[in-house]
C-alpha positions as CSV (number, residue, x, y, z in Angstrom):
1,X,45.0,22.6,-50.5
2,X,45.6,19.2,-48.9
3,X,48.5,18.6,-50.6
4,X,50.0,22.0,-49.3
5,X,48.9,21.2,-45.3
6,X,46.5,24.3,-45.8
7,X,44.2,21.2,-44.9
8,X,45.1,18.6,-42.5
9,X,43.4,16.5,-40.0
10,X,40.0,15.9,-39.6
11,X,39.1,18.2,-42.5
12,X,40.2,16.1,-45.2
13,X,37.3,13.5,-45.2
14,X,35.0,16.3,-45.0
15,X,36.7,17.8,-48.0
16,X,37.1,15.2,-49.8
17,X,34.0,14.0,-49.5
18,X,32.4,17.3,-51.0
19,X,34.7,17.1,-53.6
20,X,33.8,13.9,-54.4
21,X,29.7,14.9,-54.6
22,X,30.4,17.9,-57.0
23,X,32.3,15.7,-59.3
24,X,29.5,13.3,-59.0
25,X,27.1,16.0,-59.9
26,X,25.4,17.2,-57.0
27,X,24.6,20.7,-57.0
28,X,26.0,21.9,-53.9
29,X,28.0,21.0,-50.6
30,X,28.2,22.3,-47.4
31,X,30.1,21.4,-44.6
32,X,28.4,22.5,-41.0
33,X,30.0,23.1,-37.7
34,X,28.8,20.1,-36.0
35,X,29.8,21.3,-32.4
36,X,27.0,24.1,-32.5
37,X,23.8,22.8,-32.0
38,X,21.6,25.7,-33.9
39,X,24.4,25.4,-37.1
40,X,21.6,23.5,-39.3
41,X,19.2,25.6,-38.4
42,X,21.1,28.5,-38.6
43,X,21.8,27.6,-42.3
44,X,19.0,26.8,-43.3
45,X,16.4,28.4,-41.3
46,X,15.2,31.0,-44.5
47,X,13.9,28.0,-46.6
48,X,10.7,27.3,-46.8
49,X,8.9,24.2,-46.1
């Protein structure tokens, strides 16, 4: 997707950085909306402590 410009700018260290910690074998990635204060929360808010 980056090399078709469905990705472009500031999303492709984001993306590639997620890429790069599935292939390194982490479980999951997420990528959070850092302009919106309550995103983390917002996301992760049903887990328990």
């Amino acid at each position: 997707m980056i090399e078709s410009g469905t990705i472009t700018g500031g999303m492709i260290p984001k993306v590639k950085a997620c890429i790069q910690a599935l292939e390194e074998r982490c479980k999951k990635a997420h990528m959070l909306d850092g302009r919106t204060p309550t995103a983390f929360f917002l996301k992760y808010s049903h887990l328990k402590a």
